[in-house]
N, C-alpha and C positions, 0 to 999 in steps of 0.2 A: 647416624642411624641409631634408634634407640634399642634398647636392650629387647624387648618383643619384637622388632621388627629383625633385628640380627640372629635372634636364634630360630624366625621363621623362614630367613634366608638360608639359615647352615642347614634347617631339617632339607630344604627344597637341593640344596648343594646334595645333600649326601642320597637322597633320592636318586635325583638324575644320574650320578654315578654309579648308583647300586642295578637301576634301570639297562644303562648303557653296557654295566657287566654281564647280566643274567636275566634281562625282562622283570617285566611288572608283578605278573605271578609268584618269579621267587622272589620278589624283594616285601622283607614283613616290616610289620610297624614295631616289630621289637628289636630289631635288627638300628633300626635308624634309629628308636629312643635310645639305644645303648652306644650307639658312633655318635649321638651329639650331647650325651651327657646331660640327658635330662628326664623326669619321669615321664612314666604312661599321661599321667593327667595334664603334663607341662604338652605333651605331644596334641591332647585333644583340647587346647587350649588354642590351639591354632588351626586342627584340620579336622573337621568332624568324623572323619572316615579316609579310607583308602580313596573311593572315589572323591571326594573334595580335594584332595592333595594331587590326584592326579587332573583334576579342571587346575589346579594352580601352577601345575608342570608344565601342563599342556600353553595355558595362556604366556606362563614367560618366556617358553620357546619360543613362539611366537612374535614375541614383542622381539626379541633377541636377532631372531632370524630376517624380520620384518627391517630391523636395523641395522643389520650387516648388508640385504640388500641393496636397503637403501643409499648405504655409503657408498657401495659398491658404483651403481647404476648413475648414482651422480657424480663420483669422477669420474666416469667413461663420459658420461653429458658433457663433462670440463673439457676435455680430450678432444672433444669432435663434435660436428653439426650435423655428420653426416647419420644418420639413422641406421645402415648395416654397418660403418663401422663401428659406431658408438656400441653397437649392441656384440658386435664382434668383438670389442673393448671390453667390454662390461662381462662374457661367457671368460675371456683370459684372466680377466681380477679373481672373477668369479673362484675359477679352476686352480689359482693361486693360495686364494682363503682358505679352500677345501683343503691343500698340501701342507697351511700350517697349524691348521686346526691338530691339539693334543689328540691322540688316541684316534676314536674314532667321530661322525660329524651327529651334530646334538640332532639331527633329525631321524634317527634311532630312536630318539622316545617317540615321535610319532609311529617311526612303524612298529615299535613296542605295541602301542597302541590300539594298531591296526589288526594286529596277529593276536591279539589276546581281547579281542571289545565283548567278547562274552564275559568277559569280566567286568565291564563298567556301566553307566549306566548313558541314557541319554542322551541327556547333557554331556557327556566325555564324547560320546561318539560324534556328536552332534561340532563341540569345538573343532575339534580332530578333522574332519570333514570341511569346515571353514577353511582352516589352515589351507587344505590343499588347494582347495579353489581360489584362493584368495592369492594362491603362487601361479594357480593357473590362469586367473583375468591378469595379473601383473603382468607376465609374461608374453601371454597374447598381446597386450595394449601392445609391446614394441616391437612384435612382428608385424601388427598392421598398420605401422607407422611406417615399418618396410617396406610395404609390401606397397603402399601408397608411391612408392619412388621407384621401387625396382620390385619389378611385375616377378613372379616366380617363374625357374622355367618348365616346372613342371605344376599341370594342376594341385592342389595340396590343400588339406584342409588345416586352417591355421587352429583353431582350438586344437585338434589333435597333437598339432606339431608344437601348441605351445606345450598340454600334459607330457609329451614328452620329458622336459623338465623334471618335472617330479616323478617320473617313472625312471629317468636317470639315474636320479639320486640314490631313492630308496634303492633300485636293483643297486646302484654302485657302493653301496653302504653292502648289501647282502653279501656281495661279489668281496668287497674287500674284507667282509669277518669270515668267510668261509675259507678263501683264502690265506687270509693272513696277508695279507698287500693292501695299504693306504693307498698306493699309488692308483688302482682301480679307479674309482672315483674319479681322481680326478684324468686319469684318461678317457673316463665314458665324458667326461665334461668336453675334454676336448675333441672328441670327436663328433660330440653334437655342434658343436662353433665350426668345426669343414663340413658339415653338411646344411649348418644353414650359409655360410659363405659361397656352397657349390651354387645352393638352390638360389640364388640372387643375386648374387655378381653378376654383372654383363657380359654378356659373352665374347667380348672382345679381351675382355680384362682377364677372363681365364684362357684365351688363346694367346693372348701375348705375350712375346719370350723373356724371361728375368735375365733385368740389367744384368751386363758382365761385372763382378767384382774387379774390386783394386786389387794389385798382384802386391 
């Protein structure tokens, strides 16, 4: 990586962390010229403004998150053929990622984001909005892959059921800095995996009695 390209990665490092500490509002741009050691002018050599640097937060979350997904969702594909469970597979990885993720989960800067867009322009609000849809058709494609094999047992509208996901999240990100409990998170994760397990399992397979254990 070359020298502008690495001290345009450390301004964006020290962003996201100052974001995930205290929101966008309070994080200034003299704050971050002075944590990555470099002048005013070095700083708008790179980002023309606060909104430019926040399109460049915004996009590499994305790509970041877009690829943890993706690893995610294709080992669980490795795993299995079956479509509830792979997707069953995939909410447990999932729920895992989120327990070892440092601190808190980076999709905080979107709801930074979210809570502050009178702050930004357009274009911020505009990516930001992408994002979320873009976890929302992801999500849906694998419910109605399920839903193609095992009928729901209750009526349910699947775009709903896929935002859920990201209403998840974010509440479980709120839920766990209010609290002070990481664990939040990924408990709302797991409780959305038994209730999409309830909603589509066969009914035989929730009424049948779990094997005896080896003594």
């Amino acid at each position: 990586m070359r020298k502008g390209e690495a001290t345009r990665e450390r301004i964006l490092e020290i962003a996201e962390a100052s974001v995930l500490a205290k929101g966008f509002a309070a994080t200034s741009i003299e704050e971050l010229i002075a944590e990555a050691g470099i002048t005013k002018s070095g700083f708008f050599y790179h980002f023309r403004d606060k909104n430019e640097l926040a399109h460049e937060m915004l996009r590499r979350y994305v790509a970041s998150d877009m690829s943890i997904q993706d690893q995610i969702f294709e080992r669980a594909a490795e795993l299995s053929d079956d479509p509830l469970q792979r997707f069953l597979i995939g909410l447990k990885l999932f729920a895992e990622a989120m327990a070892d993720l440092p601190g808190v989960h980076p999709g905080c800067v979107i709801a930074s984001i979210c809570y502050q867009e009178r702050l930004f322009d357009r274009e911020v609000i505009d990516l930001n909005r992408q994002a979320v849809e873009n976890m929302n058709t992801r999500f849906r494609g694998y419910l109605e892959a399920i839903a193609a094999t095992y009928p729901p047992r209750e009526p349910i509208d699947l775009e709903a059921m896929a935002e859920m996901v990201s209403c998840i999240v974010d509440g479980g990100i709120i839920m766990a800095k209010i609290l002070d409990d990481p664990t939040r998170l990924v408990r709302q994760v797991l409780a959305y995996r038994a209730f999409v397990k309830l909603q589509f399992s066969p009914a035989d397979s929730l009424t049948r009695p779990a094997p005896a254990r080896a003594a």
